[in-house]
N, C-alpha and C positions, 0 to 999 in steps of 0.2 A: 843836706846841711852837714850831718857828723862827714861822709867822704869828702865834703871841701874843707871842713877843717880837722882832720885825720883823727877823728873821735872814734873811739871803738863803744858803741851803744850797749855793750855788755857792762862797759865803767859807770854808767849812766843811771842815775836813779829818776825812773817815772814817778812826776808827778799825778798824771791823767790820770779819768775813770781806768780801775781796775791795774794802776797799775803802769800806763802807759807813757810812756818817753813820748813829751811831747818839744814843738820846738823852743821853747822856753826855757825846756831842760837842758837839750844840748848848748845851745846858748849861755848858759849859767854855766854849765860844765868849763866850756873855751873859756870864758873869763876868769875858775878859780884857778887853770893850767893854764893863763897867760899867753891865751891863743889871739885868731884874728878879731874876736869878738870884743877882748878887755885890751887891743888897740886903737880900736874904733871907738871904743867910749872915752878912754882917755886923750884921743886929739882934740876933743871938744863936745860938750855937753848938748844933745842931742835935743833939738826944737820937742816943744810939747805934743806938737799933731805926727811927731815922724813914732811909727809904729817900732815894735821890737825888732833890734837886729840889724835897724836903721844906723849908717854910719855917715859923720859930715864930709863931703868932699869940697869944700869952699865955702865962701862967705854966705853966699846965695845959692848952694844945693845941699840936695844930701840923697843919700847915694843908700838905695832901699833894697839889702840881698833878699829874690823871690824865695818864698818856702816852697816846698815840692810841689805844693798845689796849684801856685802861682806861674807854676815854672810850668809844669803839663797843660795849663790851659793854655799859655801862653807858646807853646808847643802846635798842639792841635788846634787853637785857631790860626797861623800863620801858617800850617799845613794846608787848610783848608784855605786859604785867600790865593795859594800860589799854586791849588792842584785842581777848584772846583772853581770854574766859570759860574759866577753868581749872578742870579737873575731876580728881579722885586718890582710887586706888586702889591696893591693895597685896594681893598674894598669896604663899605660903609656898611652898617647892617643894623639897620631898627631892632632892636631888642627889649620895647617899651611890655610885652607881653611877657618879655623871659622873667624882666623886673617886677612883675607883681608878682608871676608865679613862685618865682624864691621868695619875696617878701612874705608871702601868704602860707608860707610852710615850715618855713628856715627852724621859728621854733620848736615846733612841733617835734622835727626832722631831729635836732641838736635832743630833744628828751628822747625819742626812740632811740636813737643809732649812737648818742655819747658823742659824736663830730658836726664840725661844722657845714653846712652845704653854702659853701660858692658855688661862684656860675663855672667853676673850673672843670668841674665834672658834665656840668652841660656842654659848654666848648668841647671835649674830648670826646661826646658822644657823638657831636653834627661833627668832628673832623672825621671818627672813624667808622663811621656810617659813611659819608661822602666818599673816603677812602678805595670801600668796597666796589662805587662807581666808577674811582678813577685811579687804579691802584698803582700807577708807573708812577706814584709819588710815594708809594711804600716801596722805595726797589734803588737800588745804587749803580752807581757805573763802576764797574770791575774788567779788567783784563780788555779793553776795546767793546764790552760787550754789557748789555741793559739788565740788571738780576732785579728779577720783580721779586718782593718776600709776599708769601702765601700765608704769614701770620705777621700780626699788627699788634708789635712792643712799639708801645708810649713812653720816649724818653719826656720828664717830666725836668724843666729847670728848675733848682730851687736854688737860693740865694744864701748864699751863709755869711758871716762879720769877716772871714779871711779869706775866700772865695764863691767858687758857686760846684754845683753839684748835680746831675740829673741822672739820678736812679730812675727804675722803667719798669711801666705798667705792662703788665704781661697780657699777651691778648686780649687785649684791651675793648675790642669790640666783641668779645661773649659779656664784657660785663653790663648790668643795668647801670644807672646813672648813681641808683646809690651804691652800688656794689663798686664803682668808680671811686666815687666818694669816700669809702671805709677804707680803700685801696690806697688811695692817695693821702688821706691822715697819716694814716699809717708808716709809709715810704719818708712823708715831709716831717716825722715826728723822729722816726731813726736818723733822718738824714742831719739833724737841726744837731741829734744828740752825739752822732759822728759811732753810729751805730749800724750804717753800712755793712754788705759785704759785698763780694767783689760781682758775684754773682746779680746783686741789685743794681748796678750800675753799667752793666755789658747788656748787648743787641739791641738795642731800640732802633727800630726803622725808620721813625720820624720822632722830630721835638717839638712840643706843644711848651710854649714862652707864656705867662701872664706878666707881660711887664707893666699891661694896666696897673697893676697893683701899688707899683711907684706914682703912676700921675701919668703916666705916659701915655699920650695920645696915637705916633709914629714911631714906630722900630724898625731899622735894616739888622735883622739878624742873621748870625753867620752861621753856617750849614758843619753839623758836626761828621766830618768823615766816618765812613763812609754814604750818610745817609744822602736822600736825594732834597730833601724839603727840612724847612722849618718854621713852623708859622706861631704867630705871636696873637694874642688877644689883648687890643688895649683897655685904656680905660674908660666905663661909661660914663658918658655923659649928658645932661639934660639940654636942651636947646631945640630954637626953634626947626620945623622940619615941614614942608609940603607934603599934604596928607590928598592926596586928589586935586582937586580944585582950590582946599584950602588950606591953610598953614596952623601948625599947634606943634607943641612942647612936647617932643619926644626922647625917652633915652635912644643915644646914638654912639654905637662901639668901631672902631676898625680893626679891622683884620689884617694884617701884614704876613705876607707870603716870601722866603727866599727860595730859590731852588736852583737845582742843577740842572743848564741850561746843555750840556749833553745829555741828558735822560730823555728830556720831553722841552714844552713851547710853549708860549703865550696861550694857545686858544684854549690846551690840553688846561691848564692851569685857572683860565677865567672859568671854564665851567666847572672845574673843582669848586675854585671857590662859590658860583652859584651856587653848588649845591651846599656848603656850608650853608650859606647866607640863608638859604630854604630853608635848611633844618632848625638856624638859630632863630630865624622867625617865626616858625611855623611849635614852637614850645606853648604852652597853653596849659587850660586846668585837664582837657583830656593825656597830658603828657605820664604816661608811666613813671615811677620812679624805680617800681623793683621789677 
């Protein structure tokens, strides 16, 4: 933002934690130097829902410049739709057991450990447990050629008010579920506070999505380069379900799978996710946590 409008950030007083030039700053800057910024509010006074930095270009638009953030996702996912043959699939997964077992702990779990336990931590255990069975979804296409990774970073999304962000669990499968869990507060509580470093946000092999967490039943998500896979957890929900011969009210989650259909195939991929599907049903009061 200061290089498209020829700001020198040394003139620039941060408001941010500690100090920090944020875009709000430079923006302010351009309009008391009667830049691009304090012409675009002067052509006309800016809708209520249009964010900062928003300028009107007509009666009926308004013309919204991306901040850095906006601009590199927007970067790397259209790198990714024009470089990775994307391939999706979806599986159903009774989870009626995972549901009492956090129910029946969660608090306990929040007084010992100070964090919360979602099912987040379980999802990332049955993904990178599964993983170890079928690991050409921890491995990217490079140079004509399949690079399997022999260690399993959990890029983790998280969602923030001006973009999103996924900082990454480091060997992910040495951890216990609660060791996942103290792991991932952790990461979602810097990430929230823009407390980052660069080093948290580089190698993740694969991305593990809770976009349940909005309501969301169905996700086609997009495979962040170079990885091979990205799979989403949606949201649970209660309804009816065929139990045997008979039918009863079960929680019911899906699992949504993209991947990179030069890596590996449908079959490779269905029995990936059986084995998900195994793991996330197969949680119980015998389930370890540390």
């Amino acid at each position: 933002l200061a290089a498209e409008y020829g700001i020198d950030l040394r003139q620039v007083k941060g408001t941010g934690a500690g100090g920090r030039v944020t875009k709000r700053d430079v923006l302010a800057y351009a309009a008391k130097q009667g830049g691009v910024a304090a012409v675009h509010r002067a052509a006309a006074p800016a809708p209520a829902f249009a964010p900062a930095g928003a300028a009107p270009a007509g009666a009926d638009e308004v013309i919204i410049p991306p901040d850095p953030m906006r601009r590199a996702i927007a970067q790397r996912m259209a790198q990714s739709k024009q470089t990775i043959p994307h391939a999706w699939t979806m599986i159903e997964v009774d989870v009626t057991r995972l549901v009492a077992l956090r129910e029946g702990m969660k608090e306990e779990f929040r007084r010992r450990e100070g964090v919360d336990l979602t099912y987040v931590p379980y999802f990332i255990k049955a993904v990178v447990e599964s993983l170890k069975e079928f690991p050409h979804l921890n491995a990217s296409w490079q140079d004509d050629r399949i690079v399997v990774k022999k260690r399993i970073h959990v890029g983790v999304a998280v969602g923030l008010e001006d973009g999103l962000v996924v900082p990454v669990l480091r060997d992910a499968d040495r951890l216990s579920i609660a060791g996942i869990a103290r792991a991932l507060a952790d990461l979602v509580n810097r990430a929230r506070a823009g407390k980052l470093t660069l080093e948290d946000v580089q190698g993740a092999t694969i991305t593990v999505n809770n976009t349940g967490a909005f309501g969301s039943v169905a996700s086609y998500p997009i495979i962040s380069p170079p990885q091979a896979a990205i799979i989403t957890m949606e949201a649970i929900v209660r309804r009816p379900a065929v139990i045997g011969d008979a039918i009863g009210i079960r929680s019911m989650m899906n699992v949504c799978l993209s991947f990179d259909h030069r890596v590996t195939d449908g079959l490779y991929v269905g029995r990936f996710l059986q084995s998900v599907r195994r793991r996330l049903e197969g949680f119980g009061p015998d389930t370890a946590l540390y």
